[in-house]
C-alpha positions as CSV (number, residue, x, y, z in Angstrom):
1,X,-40.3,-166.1,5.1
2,X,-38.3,-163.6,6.7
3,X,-35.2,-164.4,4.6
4,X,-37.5,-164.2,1.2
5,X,-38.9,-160.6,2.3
6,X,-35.4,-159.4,3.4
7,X,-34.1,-160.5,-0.2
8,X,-36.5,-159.2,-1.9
9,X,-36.3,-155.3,-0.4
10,X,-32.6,-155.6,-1.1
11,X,-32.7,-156.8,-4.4
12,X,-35.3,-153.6,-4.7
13,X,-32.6,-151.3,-3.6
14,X,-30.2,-152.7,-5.9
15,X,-32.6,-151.9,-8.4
16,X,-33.2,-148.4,-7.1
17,X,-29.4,-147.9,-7.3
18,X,-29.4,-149.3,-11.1
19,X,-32.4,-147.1,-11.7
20,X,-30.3,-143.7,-10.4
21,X,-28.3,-144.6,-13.8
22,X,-31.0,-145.8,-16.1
23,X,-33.9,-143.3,-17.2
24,X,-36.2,-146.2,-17.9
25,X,-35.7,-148.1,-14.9
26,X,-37.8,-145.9,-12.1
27,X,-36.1,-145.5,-8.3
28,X,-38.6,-144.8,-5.9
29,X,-41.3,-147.1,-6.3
30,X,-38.6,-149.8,-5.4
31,X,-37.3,-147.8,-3.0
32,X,-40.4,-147.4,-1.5
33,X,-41.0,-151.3,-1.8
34,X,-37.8,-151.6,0.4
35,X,-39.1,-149.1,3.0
36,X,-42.2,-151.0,3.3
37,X,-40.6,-154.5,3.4
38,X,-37.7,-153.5,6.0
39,X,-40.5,-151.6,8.5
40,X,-42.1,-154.6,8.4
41,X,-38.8,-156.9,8.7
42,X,-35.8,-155.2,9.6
43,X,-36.1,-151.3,12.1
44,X,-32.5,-151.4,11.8
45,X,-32.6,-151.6,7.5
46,X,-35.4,-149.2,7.7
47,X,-33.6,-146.6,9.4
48,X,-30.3,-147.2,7.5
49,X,-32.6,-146.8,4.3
50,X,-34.3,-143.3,5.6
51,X,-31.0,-141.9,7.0
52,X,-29.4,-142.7,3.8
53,X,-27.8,-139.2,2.1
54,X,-29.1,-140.3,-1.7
55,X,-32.1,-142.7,-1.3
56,X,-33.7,-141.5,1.3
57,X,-35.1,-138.3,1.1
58,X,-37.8,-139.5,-2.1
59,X,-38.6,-142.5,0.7
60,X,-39.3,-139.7,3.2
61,X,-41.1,-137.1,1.7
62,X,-43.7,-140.0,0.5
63,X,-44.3,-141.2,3.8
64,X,-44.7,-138.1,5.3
65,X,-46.3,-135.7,2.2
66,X,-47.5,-138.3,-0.5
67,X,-45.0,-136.0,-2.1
68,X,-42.5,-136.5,-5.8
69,X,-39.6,-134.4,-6.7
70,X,-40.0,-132.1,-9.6
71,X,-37.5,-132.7,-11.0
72,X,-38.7,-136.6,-10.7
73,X,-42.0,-135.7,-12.2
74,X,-40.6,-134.0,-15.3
75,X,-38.5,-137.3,-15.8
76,X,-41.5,-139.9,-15.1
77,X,-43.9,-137.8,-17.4
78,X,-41.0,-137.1,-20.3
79,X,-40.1,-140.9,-19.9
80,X,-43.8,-141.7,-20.2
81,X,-44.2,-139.5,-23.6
82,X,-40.5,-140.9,-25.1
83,X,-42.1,-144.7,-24.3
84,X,-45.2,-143.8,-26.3
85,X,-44.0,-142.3,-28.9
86,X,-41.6,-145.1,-29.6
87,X,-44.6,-147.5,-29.8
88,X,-46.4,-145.0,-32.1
89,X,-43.5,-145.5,-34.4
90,X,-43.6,-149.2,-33.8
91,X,-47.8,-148.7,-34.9
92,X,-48.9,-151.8,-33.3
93,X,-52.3,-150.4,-34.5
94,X,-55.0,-148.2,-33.2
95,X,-56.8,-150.7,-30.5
96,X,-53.3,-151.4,-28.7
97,X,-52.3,-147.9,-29.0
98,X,-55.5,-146.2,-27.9
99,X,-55.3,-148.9,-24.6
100,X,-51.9,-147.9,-23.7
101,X,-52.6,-144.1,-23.9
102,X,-55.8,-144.4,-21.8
103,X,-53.3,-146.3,-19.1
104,X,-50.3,-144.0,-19.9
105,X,-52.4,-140.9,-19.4
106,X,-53.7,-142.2,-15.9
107,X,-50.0,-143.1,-14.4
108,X,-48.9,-139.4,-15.4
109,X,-52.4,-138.3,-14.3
110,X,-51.3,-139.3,-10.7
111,X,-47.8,-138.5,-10.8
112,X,-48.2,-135.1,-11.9
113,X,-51.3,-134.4,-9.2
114,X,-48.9,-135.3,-6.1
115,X,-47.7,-133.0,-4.4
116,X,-44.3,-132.1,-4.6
117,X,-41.2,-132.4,-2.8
């Protein structure tokens, strides 16, 4: 089980690092997925991941201040708006699009009313 959980929190930072280069594809969350599988399998990883020059500093200012970068706020909430305006271009209808702003509206509700970094 070990092995599994250890895979999985790296293949998270992998996809942290990918996400530093792709707008869509967001860093912290699987950065903080890492953080919370290596304190639970690995101090030495843990450490290595919140003494780390670039990834770190988003993993500690969540653990200790529930806090987001501005600037990472901006991005999440312009991302958020580019993504639904794309689908109400695509018009999948008014049901589907109504649902997805309700949910939209909730995820840059919380982002937006964290404190920041």
């Amino acid at each position: 089980m070990r092995t599994l959980m250890m895979t999985i929190a790296w293949a998270s930072v992998a996809a942290a690092i990918v996400g530093i280069f792709l707008p869509l594809l967001p860093t912290t969350p699987f950065l903080l997925l890492s953080a919370g599988i290596f304190a639970r399998t690995s101090p030495r990883f843990e450490s290595w991941l919140l003494d780390h020059p670039w990834l770190g500093a988003s993993v500690r200012a969540w653990r200790e201040r529930g806090a987001i970068r501005s600037r990472a706020k901006a991005t999440a909430a312009l991302t958020i708006a580019g993504s639904f305006l794309l689908l109400v271009w695509l018009d999948p209808g008014p049901l589907p699009l109504a649902v997805v702003a309700v949910i939209l509206s909730a995820c840059v509700a919380f982002i937006v009313t964290r404190p920041s970094a």
